[in-house]
C-alpha positions in Angstrom: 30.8 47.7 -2.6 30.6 44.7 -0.4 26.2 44.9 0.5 24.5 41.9 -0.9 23.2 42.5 -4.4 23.4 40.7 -8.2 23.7 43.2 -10.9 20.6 43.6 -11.4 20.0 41.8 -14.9 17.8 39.0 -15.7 18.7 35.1 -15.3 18.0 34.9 -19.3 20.5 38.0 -19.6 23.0 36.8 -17.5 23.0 33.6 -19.3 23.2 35.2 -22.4 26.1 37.4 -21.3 27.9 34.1 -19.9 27.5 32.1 -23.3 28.9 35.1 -25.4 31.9 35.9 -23.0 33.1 32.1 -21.5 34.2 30.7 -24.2 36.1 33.2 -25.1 37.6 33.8 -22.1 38.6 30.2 -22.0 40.2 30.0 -25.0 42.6 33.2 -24.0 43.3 31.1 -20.9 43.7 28.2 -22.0 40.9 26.3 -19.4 39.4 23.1 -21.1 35.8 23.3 -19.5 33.9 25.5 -17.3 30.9 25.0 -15.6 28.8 27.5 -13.4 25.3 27.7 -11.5 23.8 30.8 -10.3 21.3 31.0 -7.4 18.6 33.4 -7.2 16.3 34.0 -4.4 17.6 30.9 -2.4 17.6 28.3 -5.4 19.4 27.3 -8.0 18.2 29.4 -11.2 20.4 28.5 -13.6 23.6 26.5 -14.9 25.7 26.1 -17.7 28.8 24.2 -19.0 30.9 25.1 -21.5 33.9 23.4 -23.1 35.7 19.5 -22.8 35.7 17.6 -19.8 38.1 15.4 -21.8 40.5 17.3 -24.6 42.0 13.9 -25.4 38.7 12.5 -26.9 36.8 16.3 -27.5 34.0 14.8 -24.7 32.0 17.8 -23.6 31.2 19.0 -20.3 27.8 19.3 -19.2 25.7 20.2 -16.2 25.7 16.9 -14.6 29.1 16.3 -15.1 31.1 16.3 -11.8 34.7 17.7 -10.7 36.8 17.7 -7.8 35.8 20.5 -5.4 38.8 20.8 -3.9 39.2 23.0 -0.8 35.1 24.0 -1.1 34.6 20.5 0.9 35.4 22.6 4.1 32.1 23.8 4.7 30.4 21.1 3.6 32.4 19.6 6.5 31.8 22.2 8.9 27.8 22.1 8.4 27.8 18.7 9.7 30.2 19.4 12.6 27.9 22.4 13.6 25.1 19.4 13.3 26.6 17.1 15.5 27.5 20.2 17.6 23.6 21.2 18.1 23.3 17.7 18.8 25.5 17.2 22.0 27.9 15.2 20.8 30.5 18.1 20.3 31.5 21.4 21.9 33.5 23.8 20.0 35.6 25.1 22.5 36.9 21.7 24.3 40.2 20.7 23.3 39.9 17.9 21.1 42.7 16.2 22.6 40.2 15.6 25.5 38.0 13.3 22.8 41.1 11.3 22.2 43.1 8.2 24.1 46.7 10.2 23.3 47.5 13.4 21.9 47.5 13.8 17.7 51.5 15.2 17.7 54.1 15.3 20.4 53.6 18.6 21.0 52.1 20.5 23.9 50.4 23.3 22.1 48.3 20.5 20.3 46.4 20.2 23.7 44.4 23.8 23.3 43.5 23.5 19.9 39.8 23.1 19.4 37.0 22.4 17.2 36.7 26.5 16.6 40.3 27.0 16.0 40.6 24.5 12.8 37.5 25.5 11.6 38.7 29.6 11.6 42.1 28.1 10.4 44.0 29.4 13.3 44.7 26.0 14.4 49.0 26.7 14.3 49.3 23.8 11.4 51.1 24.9 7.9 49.0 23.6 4.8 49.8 19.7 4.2 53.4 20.2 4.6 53.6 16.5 5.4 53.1 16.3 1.5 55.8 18.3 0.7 58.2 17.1 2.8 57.0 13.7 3.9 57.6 15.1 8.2 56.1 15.1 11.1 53.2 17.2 11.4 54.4 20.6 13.1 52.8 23.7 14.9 54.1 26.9 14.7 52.2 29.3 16.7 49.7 29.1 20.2 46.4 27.9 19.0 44.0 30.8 18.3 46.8 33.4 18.0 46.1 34.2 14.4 44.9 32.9 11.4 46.8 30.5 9.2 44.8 28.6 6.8 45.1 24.8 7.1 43.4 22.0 5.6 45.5 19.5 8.5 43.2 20.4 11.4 40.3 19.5 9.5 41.8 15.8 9.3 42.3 16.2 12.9 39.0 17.2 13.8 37.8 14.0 11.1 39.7 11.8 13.3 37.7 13.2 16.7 34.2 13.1 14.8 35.2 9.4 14.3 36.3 8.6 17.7 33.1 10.6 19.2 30.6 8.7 16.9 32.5 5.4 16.5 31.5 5.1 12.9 33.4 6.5 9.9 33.6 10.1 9.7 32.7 9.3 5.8 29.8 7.8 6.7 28.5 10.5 9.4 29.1 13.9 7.1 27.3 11.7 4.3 24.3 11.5 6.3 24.2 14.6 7.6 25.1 16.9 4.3 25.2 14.7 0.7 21.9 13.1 1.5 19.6 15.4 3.2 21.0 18.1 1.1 19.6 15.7 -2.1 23.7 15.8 -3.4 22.7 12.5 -5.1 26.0 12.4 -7.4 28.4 14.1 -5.0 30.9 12.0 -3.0 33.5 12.5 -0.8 35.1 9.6 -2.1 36.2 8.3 -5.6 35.3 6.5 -7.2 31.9 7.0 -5.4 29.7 4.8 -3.7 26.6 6.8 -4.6 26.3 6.9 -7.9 28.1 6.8 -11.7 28.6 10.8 -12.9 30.2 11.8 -15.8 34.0 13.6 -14.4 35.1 15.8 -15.9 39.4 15.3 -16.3 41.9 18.0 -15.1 44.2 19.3 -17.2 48.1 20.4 -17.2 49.4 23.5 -17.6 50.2 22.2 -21.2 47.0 21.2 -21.8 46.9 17.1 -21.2 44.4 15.8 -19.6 45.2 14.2 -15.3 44.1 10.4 -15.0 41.8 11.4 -11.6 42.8 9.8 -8.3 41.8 7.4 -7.0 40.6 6.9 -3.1 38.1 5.6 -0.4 39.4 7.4 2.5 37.4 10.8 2.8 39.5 14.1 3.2 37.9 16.3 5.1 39.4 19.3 4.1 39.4 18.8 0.1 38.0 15.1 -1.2 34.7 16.1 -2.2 34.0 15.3 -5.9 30.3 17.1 -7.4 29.1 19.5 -9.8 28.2 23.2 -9.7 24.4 22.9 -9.5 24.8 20.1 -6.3 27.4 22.8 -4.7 24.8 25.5 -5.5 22.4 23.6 -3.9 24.1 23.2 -0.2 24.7 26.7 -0.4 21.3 27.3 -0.9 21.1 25.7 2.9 23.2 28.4 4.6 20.4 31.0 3.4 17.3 28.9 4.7 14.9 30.5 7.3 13.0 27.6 8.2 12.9 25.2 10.5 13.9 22.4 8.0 14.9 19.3 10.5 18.0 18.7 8.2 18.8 22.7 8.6 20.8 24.2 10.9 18.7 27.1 12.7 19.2 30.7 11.7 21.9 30.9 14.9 23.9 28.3 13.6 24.5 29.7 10.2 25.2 33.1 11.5 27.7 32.0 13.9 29.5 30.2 10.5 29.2 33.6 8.8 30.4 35.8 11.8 34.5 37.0 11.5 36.2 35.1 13.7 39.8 36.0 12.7 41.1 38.3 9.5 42.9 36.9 7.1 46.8 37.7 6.6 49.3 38.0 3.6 51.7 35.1 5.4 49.9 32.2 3.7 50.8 28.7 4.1 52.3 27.7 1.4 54.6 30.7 0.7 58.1 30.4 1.5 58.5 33.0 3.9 55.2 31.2 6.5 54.7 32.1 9.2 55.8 36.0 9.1 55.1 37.5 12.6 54.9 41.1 10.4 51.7 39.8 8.0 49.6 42.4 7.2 45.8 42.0 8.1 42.7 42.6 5.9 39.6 44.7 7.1 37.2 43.2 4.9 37.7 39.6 4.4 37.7 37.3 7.6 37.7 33.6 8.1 34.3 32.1 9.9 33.5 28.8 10.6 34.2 26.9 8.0 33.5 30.0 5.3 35.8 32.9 3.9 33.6 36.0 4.5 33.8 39.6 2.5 32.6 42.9 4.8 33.3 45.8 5.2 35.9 47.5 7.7 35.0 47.1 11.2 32.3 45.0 10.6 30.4 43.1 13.3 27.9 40.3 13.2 26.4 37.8 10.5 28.8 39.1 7.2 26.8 39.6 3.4 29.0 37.2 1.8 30.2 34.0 2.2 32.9 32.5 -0.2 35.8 30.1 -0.7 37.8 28.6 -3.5 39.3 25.5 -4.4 42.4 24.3 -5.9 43.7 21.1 -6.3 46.2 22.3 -8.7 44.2 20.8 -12.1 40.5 22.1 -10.9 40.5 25.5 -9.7 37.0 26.7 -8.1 34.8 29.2 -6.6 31.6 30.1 -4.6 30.2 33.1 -2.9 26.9 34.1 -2.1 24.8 35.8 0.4 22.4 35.0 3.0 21.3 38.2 3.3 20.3 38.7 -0.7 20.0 35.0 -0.8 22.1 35.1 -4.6 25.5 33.7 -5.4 27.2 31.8 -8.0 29.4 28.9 -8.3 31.9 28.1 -11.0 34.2 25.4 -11.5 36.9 24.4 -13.9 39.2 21.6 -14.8 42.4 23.1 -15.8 45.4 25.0 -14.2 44.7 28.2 -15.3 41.1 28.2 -14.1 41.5 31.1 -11.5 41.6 33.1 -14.4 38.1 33.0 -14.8 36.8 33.4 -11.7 36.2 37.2 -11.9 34.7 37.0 -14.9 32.2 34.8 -13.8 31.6 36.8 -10.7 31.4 40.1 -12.6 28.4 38.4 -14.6 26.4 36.6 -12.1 26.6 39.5 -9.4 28.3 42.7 -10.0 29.9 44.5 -7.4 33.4 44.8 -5.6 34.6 41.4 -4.2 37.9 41.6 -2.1 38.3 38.2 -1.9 39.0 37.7 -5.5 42.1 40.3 -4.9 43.2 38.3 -1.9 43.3 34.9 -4.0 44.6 36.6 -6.9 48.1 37.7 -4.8 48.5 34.2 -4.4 48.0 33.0 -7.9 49.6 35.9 -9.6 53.1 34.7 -7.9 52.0 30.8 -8.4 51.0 29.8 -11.5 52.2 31.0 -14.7 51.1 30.0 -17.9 53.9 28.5 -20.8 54.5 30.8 -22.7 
């Protein structure tokens, strides 16, 4: 069942139930650290770490201790581009090509895709295939056709918010999300400028700890680096009612978590992108900015909001629900730390959450552990 809900236990016995099953869990999985905060009536009620944020030297993990969020920096990013929207200085459905002196790719389609289109992912880009085969950026479909998720249009757009501002987009998503939102040791930078957090390492497939990267150009789509209970904590900002001035207003935020477009079973790194024959989900949709669960036919404002992250060594998620105001965040450092995601969700909320079976086709086929 998609309605907003937690299952209905206590904070104390949901932490309980976490510090008995985790562990184990981890060890079965072979995931080095774990570390997860649960919100509860629009606040963060509770967080835990479990595990080494180091297995070279046995350090532990704890609460404070940050990792890299990976792919969950989207709608961090989108929450200040829906700011600087509200404030005039963006319009969501303008070509961004029209911000710009020259077009971003010689290619004509790249003139209709707007603000709207990277942040629902249907863009036309493929997911950093300049990494993988060190190319030209290319398009593949009409902008707006469909959904393909993307994390190249958000540089795009990073590039547009820089050019509309003149200042550094790093600079302008700080001030409107990591500060107001009192992310004190988050960056989107490392190492940061903001403070001096314990990290917490990611770790091989074998088990070895990953020296982090390092670099001081923001990625709009994925360079984020914070813990659980500072992730919580922004989330906590898409179910506000009030008329905070660092909020955006209820309209804003349920724009973000209104479908835009469904998601697909052509994703962007699978060998076979794009398939014109995909098959399309009824209950999880793409936003602005946010993955949202609902059920079939659904219209308006969804209950949950979710995404996940995965820069191949820290694998995340976070869902929760503006309408229950409850959702849960975990993160791990390791390659196999999908594995744990449902878990973690089956504890903190209860409940039948299609987007863990979407994510799971994709890491069921990806990752395999050594045997």
């Amino acid at each position: 069942m998609i309605t907003p809900d937690h299952n209905g236990a206590s904070i104390e016995s949901i932490a309980s139930h976490m510090g008995e099953h985790i562990p184990k869990a981890m060890a079965e999985t072979g995931i080095a650290a774990a570390s997860i905060a649960l919100i509860r009536d629009g606040e963060v009620a509770w967080a835990g770490a479990y595990g080494t944020a180091d297995a070279s030297t046995g350090r532990p993990l704890t609460t404070d201790t940050v990792f890299e969020v990976a792919s969950i920096t989207k709608p961090l990013f989108t929450y200040g581009v829906l700011k600087l929207r509200n404030a005039g200085l963006l319009d969501l459905d303008t070509p961004l090509n029209d911000y710009l002196d020259e077009p971003y790719l010689d290619d004509p389609r790249i003139k209709k895709v707007t603000a709207r289109h990277v942040l629902s992912h249907r863009g036309g880009f493929p997911n950093w295939q300049r990494q993988r085969d060190d190319g030209p950026l290319k398009m593949y479909f009409e902008p707006g056709e469909r959904y393909s998720y993307s994390g190249e249009g958000f540089q795009y757009l990073k590039l547009v918010i820089e050019k509309i501002t003149a200042r550094p987009a790093l600079d302008v998503i700080t001030e409107l999300t990591l500060e107001p939102f009192g992310m004190s040791e988050s960056d989107l930078v490392w190492p940061s400028r903001r403070s001096d957090p314990p990290l917490a390492l990611g770790h091989e497939k074998d088990g070895s700890p990953r020296e982090k990267r390092e670099s001081s150009d923001m990625n709009a789509a994925a360079s984020l680096v914070g813990s659980p209970t500072e992730v919580a904590g922004f989330m906590t900002w898409m179910m506000r009612e009030d008329s905070h001035p660092d909020a955006l207003p209820a309209s804003s935020l349920e724009e973000m978590l209104t479908p835009v477009v469904p998601v697909n079973n052509s994703q962007s790194w699978h060998t076979e992108w794009p398939r014109s024959d995909a098959d399309f989900s009824d209950t999880v949709s793409w936003g602005l900015g946010w993955s949202l669960e609902h059920e079939p036919d659904h219209t308006g404002p969804s209950p949950w909001f979710w995404h996940w992250g995965d820069n191949s060594v820290y694998f995340n998620f976070a869902i929760g629900s503006r309408e229950s105001r409850s959702g849960v965040v975990v993160m791990t450092n390791s390659a196999f730390g999908y594995q744990l995601w449902k878990d973690v969700v089956d504890i903190a909320l209860g409940g039948d959450h299609p987007s863990l079976d979407w994510v799971a086709d994709v890491y069921s086929s990806r990752h395999r552990r050594p045997a």
